[in-house]
C-alpha positions, 0 to 999 in steps of 0.5 A: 717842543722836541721829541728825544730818544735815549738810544743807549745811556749809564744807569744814573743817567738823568734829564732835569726839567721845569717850567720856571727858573731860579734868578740864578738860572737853575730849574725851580722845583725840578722833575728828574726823569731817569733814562732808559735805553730805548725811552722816548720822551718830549720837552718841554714834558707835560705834566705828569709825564713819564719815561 
């Protein structure tokens, strides 16, 4: 687990993540997290997370 802090980002900006991977190693069923200046978040994310 880690926690991540967004100091300053573009708009657009994003963190895909999940718990499983396709057999061509990309992110089954991604969850796309828009960031925000000053937004704080762990990953893995837990289940219903929000930024």
């Amino acid at each position: 687990m880690a926690l991540d802090l967004v100091i300053d980002c573009d708009p657009g900006c994003a963190t895909l993540s999940g718990s499983e991977l396709n057999g061509d190693g990309t992110i089954r069923n991604p969850v796309r997290m828009d960031w925000e200046p000053g937004a704080a978040f762990v990953t893995p994310l837990a289940s219903g997370t929000r930024m």
